[in-house]
VODOSE-676107 format. One record per residue (C-alpha): residue number from 1; y, z, x. Coordinates in nm, 4 decimals, padded with zeros to 6 digits. Layout:
BEGIN
[site NUM; [Y; Z; X]],
...
END
This chain:
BEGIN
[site 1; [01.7745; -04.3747; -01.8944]],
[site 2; [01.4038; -04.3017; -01.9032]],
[site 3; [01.2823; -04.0056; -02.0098]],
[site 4; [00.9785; -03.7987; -02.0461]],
[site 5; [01.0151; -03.7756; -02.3996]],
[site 6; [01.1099; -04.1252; -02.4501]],
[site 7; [00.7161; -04.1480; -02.2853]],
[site 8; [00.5578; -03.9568; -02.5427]],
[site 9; [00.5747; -03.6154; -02.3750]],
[site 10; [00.8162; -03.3628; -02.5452]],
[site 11; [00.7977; -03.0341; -02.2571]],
[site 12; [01.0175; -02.8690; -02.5143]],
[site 13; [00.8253; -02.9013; -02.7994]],
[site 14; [00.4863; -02.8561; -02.5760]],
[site 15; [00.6419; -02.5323; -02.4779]],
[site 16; [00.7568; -02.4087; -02.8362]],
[site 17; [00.3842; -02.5333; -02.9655]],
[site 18; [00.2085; -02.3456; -02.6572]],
[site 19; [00.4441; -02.0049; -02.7978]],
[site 20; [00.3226; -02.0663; -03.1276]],
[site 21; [-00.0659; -02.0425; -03.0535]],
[site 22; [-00.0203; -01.8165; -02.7722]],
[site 23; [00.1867; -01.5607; -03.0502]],
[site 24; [-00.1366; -01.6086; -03.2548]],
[site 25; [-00.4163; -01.5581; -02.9856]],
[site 26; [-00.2191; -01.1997; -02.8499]],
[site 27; [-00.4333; -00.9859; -03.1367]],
[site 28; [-00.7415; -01.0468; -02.9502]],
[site 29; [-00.6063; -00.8806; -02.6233]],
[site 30; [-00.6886; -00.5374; -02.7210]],
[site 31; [-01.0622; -00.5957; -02.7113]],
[site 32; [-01.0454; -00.5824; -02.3083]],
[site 33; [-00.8390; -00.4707; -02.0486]],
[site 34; [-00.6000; -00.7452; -01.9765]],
[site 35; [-00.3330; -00.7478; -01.6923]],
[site 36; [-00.1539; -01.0696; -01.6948]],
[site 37; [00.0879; -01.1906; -02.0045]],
[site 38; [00.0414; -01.4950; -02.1372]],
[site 39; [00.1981; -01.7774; -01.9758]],
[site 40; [00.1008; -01.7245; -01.6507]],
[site 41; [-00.0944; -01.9380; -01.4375]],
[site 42; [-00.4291; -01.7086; -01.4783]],
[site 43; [-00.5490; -01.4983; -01.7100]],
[site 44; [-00.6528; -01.1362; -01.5699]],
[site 45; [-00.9553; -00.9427; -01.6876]],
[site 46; [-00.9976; -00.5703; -01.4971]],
[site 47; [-01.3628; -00.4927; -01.4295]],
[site 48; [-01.3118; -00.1843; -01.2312]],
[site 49; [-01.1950; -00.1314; -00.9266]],
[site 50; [-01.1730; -00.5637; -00.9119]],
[site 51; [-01.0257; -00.8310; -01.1765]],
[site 52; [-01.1921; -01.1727; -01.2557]],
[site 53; [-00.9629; -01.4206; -01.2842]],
[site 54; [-00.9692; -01.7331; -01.5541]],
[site 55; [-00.7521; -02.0606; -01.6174]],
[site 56; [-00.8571; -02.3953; -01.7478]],
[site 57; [-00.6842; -02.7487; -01.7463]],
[site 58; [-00.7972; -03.1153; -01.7242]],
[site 59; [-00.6867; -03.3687; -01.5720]],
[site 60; [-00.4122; -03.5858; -01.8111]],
[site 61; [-00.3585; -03.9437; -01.8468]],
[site 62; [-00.4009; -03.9784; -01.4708]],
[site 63; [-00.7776; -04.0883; -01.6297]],
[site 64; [-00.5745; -04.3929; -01.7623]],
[site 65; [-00.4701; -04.5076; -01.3723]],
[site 66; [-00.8855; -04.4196; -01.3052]],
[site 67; [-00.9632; -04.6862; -01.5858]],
[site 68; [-00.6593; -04.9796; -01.4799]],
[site 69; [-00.8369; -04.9747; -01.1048]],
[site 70; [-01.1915; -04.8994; -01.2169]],
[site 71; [-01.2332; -04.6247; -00.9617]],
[site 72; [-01.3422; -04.2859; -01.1297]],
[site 73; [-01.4751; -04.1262; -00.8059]],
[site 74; [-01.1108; -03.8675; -00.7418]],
[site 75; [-01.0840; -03.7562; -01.0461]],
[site 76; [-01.3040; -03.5256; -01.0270]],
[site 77; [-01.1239; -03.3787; -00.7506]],
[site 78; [-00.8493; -03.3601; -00.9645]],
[site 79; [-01.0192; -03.1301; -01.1742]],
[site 80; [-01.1004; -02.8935; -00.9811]],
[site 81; [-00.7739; -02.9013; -00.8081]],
[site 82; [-00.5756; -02.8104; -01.1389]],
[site 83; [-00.7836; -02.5013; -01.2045]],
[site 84; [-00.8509; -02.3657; -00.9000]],
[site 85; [-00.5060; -02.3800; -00.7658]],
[site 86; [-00.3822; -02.1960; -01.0646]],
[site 87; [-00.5974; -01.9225; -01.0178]],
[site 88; [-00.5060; -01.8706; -00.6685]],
[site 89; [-00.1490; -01.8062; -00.8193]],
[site 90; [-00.2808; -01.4300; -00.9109]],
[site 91; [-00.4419; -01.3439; -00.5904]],
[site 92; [-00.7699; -01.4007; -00.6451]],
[site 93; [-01.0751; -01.6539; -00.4601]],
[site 94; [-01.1927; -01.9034; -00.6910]],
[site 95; [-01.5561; -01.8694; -00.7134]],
[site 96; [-01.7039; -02.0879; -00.9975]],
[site 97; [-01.6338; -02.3561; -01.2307]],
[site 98; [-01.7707; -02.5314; -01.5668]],
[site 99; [-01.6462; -02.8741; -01.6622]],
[site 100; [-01.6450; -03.0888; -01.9799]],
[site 101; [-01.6599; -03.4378; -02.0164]],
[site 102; [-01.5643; -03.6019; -02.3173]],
[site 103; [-01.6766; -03.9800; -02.3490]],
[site 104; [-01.5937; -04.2845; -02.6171]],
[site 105; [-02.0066; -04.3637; -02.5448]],
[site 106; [-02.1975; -04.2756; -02.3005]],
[site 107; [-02.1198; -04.4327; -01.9459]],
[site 108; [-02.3867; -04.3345; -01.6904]],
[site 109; [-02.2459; -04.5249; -01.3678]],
[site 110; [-01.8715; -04.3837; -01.4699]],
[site 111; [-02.0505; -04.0094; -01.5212]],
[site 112; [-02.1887; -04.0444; -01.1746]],
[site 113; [-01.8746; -04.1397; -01.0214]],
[site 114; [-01.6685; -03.8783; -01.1883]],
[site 115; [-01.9996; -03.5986; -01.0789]],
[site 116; [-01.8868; -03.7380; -00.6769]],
[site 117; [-01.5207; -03.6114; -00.7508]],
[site 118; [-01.6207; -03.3148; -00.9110]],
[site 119; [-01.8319; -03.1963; -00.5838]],
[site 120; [-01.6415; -03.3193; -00.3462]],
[site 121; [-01.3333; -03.0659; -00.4745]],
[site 122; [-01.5973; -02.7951; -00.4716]],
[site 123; [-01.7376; -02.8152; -00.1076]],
[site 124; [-01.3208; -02.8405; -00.0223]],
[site 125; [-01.2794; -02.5224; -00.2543]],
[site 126; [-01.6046; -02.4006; -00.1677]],
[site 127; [-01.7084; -02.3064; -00.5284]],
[site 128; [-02.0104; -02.3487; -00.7386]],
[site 129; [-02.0012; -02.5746; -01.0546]],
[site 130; [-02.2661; -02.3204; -01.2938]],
[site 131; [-02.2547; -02.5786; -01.5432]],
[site 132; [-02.0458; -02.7840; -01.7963]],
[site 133; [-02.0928; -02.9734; -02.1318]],
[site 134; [-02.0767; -03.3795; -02.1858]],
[site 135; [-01.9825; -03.5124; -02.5584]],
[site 136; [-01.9787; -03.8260; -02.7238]],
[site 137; [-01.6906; -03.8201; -02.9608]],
[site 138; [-01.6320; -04.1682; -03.1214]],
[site 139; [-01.3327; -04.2050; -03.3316]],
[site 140; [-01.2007; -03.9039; -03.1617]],
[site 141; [-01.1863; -04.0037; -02.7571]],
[site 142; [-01.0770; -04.3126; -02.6067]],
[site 143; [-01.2537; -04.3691; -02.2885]],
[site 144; [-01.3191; -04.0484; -02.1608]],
[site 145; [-01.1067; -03.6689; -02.0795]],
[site 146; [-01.2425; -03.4102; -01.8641]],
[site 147; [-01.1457; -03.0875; -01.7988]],
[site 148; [-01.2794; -02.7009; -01.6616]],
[site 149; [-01.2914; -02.4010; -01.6519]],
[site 150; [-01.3048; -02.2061; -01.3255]],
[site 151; [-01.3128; -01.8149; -01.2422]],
[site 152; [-01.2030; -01.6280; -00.9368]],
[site 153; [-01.2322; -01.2346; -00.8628]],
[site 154; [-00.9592; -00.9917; -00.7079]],
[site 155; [-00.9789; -00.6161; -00.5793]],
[site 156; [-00.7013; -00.4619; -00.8612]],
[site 157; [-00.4923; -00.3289; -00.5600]],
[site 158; [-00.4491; -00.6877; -00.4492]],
[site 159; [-00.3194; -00.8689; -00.7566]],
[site 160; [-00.0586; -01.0679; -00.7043]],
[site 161; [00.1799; -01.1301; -00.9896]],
[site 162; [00.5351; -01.1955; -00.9208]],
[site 163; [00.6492; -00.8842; -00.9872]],
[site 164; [00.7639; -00.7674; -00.6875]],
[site 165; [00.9785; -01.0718; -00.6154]],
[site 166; [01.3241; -00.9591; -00.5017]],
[site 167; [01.6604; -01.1208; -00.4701]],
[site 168; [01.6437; -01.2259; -00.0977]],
[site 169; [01.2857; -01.3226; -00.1000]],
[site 170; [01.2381; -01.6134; 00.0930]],
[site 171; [01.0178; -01.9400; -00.0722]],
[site 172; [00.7941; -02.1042; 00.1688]],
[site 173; [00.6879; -02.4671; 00.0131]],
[site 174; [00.3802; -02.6307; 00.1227]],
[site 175; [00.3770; -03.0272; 00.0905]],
[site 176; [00.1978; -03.2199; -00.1864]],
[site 177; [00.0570; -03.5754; -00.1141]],
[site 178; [00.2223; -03.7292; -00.3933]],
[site 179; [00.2202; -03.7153; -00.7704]],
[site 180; [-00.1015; -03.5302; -00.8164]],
[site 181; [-00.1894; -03.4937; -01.1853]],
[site 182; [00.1140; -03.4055; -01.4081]],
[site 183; [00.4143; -03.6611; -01.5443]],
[site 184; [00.1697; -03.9600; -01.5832]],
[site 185; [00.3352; -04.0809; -01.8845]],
[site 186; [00.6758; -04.0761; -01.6991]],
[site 187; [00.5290; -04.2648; -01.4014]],
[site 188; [00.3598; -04.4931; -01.6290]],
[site 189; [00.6381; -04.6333; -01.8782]],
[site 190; [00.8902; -04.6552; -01.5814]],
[site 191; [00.6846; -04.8304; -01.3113]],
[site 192; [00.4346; -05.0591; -01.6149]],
[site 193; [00.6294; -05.1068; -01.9560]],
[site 194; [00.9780; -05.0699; -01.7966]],
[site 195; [00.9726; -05.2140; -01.4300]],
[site 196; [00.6925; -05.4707; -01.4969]],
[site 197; [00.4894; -05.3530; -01.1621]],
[site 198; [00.1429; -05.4425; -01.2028]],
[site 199; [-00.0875; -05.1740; -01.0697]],
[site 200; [-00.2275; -05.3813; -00.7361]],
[site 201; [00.1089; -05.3931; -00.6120]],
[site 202; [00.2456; -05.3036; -00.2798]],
[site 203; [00.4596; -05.0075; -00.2465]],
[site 204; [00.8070; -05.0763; -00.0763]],
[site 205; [00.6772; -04.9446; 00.2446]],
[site 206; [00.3717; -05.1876; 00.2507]],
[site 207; [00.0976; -04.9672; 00.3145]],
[site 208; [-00.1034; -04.8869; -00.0139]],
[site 209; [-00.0860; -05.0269; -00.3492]],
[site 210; [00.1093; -04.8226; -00.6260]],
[site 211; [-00.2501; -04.7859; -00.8139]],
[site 212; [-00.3870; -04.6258; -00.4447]],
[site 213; [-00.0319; -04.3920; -00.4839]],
[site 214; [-00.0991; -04.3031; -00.8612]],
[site 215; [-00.4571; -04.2315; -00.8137]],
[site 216; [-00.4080; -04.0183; -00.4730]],
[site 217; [-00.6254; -03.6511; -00.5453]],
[site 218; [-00.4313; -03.3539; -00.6015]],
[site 219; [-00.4115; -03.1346; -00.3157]],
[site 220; [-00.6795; -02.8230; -00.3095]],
[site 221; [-00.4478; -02.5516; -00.1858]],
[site 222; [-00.7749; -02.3215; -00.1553]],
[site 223; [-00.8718; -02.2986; 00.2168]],
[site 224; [-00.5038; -02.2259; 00.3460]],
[site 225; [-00.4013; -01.9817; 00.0644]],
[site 226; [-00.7380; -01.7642; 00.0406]],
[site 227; [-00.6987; -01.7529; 00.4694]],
[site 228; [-00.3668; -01.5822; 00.3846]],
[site 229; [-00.5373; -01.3337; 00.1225]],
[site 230; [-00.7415; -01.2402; 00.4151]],
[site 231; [-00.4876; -01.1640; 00.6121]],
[site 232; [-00.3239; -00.9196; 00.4132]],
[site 233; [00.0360; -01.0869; 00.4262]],
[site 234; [00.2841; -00.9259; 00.2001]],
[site 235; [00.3073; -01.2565; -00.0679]],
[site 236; [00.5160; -01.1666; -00.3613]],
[site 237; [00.4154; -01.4845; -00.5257]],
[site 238; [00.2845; -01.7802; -00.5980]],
[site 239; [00.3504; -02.0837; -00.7852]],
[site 240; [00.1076; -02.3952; -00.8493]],
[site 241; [00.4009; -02.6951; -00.9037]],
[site 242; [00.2648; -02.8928; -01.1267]],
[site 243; [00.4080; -03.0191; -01.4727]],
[site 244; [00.7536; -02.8859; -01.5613]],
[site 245; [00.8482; -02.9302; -01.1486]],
[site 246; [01.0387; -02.5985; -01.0101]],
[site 247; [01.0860; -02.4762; -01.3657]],
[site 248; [00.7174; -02.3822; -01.2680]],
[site 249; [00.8545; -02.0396; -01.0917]],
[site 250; [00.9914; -01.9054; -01.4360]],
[site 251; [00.6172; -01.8178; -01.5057]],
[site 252; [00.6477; -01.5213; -01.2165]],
[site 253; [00.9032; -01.3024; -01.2824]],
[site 254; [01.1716; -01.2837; -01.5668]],
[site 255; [01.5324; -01.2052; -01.4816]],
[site 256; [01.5475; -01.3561; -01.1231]],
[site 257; [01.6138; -01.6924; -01.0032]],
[site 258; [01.5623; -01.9501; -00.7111]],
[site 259; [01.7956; -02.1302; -00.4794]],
[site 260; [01.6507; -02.4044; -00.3881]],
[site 261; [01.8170; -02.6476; -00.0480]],
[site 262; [01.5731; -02.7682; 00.2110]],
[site 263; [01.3008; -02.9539; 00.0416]],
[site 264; [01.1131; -03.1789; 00.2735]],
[site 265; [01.1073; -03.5415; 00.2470]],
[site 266; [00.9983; -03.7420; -00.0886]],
[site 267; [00.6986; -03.9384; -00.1324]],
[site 268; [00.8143; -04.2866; -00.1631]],
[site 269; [00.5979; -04.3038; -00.5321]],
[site 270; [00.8581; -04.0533; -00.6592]],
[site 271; [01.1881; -04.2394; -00.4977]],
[site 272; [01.0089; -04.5827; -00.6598]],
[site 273; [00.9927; -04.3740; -01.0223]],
[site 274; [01.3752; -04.2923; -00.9873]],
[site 275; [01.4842; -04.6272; -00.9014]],
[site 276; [01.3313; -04.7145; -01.2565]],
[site 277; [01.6638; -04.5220; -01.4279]],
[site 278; [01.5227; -04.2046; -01.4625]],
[site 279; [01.8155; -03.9152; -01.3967]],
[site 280; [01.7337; -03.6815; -01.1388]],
[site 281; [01.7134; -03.3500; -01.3746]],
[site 282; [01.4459; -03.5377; -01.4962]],
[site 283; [01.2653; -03.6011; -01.1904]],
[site 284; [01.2611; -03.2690; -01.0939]],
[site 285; [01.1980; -03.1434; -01.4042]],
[site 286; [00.8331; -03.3246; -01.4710]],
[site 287; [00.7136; -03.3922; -01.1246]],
[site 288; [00.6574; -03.1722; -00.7828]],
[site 289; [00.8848; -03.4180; -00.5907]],
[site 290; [00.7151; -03.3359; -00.2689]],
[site 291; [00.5938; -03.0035; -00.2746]],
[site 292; [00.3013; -02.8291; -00.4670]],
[site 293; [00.2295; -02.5045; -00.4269]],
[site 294; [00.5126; -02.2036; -00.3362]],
[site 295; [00.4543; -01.9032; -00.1805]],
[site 296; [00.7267; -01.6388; -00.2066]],
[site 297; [00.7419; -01.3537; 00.0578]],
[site 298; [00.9829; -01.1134; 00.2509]],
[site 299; [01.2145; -01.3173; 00.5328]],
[site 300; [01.0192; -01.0834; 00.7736]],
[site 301; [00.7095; -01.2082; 00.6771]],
[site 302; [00.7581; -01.5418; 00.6291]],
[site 303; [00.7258; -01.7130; 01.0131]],
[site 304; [00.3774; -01.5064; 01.0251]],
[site 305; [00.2632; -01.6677; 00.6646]],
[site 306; [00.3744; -02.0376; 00.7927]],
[site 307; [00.2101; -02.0243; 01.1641]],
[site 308; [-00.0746; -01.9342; 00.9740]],
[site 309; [-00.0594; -02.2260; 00.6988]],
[site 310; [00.0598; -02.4815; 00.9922]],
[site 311; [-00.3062; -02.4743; 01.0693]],
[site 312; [-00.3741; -02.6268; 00.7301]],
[site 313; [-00.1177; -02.8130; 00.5813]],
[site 314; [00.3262; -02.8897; 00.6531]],
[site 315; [00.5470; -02.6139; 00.5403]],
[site 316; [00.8693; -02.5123; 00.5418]],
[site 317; [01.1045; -02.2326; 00.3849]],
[site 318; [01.2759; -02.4302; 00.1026]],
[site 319; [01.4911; -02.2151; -00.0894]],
[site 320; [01.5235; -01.8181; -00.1816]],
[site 321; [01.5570; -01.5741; -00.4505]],
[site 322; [01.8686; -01.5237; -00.6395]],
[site 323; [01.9625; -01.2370; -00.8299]],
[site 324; [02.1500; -01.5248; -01.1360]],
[site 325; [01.8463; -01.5979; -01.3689]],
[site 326; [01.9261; -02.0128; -01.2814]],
[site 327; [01.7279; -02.2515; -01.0907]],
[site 328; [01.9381; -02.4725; -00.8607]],
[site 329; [01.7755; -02.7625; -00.6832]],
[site 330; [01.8939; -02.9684; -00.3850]],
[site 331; [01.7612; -03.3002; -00.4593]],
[site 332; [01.6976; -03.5662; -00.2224]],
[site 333; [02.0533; -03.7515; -00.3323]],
[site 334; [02.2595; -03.4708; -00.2087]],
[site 335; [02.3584; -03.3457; -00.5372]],
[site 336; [02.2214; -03.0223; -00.7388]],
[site 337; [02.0361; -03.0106; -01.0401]],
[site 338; [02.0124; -02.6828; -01.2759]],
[site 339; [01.7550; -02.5246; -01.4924]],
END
């Protein structure tokens, strides 16, 4: 069996290490008026009668499938697409972003490449990149990281949270185009050091190569998520699927759960992972398996919310909310998997 710990990535311990600085970092809330607990996917600052939102990632060893096919032009949009999906998760419009790039030495035809990605997520998210900060760090980088940090703003009446999911609630998922940037280590020491693929081979279907799969951009959920912000749709919440898989909705609300049965059909990258022995649980507990952003909303609502986001992107209502504080997933074997 492979594992995402056997890859180097321990989610437990990540999560118990996250608790630990987080536990330490809490003193420093009083100083402002803060709405969101930690652990969500954005951080919420009230300025009034509106909120600016704030969340920060990078982009993981998806830079590593970047270097192996010596194309550094997406990941960029990869950035972006990590931050500025998580701060839709709270309601708010992304509106601005800094990035930092960390570098072995300085590689001016790689920076440029990496500066296409970069602004080709923000004309797609329509935000402005206000700036950023390059380092050389020999000894302390190998190759290069990059990562940013984006704000968004929110009226206060408008903040979305999770707290007014309900047992009943209805989850509308909206398709991801693959593995996007989270469970690289997985992907890599299944289909590389494990299965012996070499990264310019074809994918079972024939179409693209399994770098071209691996190095696909995260989806930017902006345009078809702010569009339902605008109009004024009762969303309970919202979930950005990214590492962790479905365990992802745990961040919204405590004490409910999420029944999980119609997901739509699996990227062939993830069925090609699988068939490298790695169990199922596992599979849908590190990757999206198909489906990358959630919005939660009442049964009533939810035909309005998808006509609208059928002029964007495929949907479908793939699960509800359960009053048993479980997560039970339909996977695409037949069987269920728990969390």
């Amino acid at each position: 069996m492979v594992t995402y710990s056997e890859s180097g990535v321990d989610i437990d311990l990540e999560a118990v290490t996250v608790d630990k600085l987080a536990s330490k970092l809490k003193s420093t809330l009083k100083y402002r008026d803060i709405i969101t607990d930690s652990g969500h996917y954005a951080a919420l600052v009230r300025l009034g009668d509106k909120a600016i939102a704030m969340s920060t990632d990078g982009v993981g060893s998806k830079i590593l499938i970047a270097k192996m096919m010596n194309k550094f032009d997406t990941v960029g949009i990869d950035c972006i697409a990590m931050v500025v999906n998580d701060i839709l998760c709270v309601g708010a419009e992304p509106i601005a972003l800094v990035d930092y790039l960390a570098v072995e030495e300085p590689n001016p035809e790689m920076a440029s490449e990496i500066a296409e990605g970069l602004v080709k997520g923000a004309i797609e998210s329509k935000i402005a990149i206000i700036g950023g900060e390059t380092a050389s760090l020999p000894g302390i980088i190998k190759d290069f990281d990059i990562a940013g940090t984006g704000i968004g703003f929110v009226d206060v009446d408008k903040i979305i949270t999770g707290e007014d999911i309900t047992p009943g609630n209805v989850l509308i998922g909206i398709e991801s185009n693959g593995i996007h940037s989270n469970g690289y280590s997985l992907a890599r020491k299944a289909l590389f050091d494990d299965a012996g693929y070499a990264i310019d081979d074809k994918m079972p279907n024939g179409d693209t190569t399994i770098g071209e799969e691996l190095l696909r951009p995260t989806t930017l959920y902006v345009e078809p998520i702010v569009r339902l912000f605008k109009e004024n749709y009762k969303i309970n919440g919202l979930a950005h699927i990214t590492g962790g898989g479905f365990t992802n909705l745990k961040r919204l609300k405590k004490n409910v759960g999420y029944e999980i049965n119609d997901l739509p059909e699996v990227p062939e990258i993830f069925k090609l992972i699988y068939e490298q022995n790695v169990p199922l649980k596992e599979m849908y507990k590190v990757f999206n398996m198909g489906v990358g952003f959630v919005v939660i909303t009442e049964e009533e609502e939810a035909d309005k919310i998808m006509e609208t986001l059928k002029e964007y992107c495929n949907c479908q209502i793939i699960g509800k909310v359960i009053e048993e504080d479980k997560i039970v997933v339909k996977t695409f074997e037949g069987t269920e998997v728990e969390y």
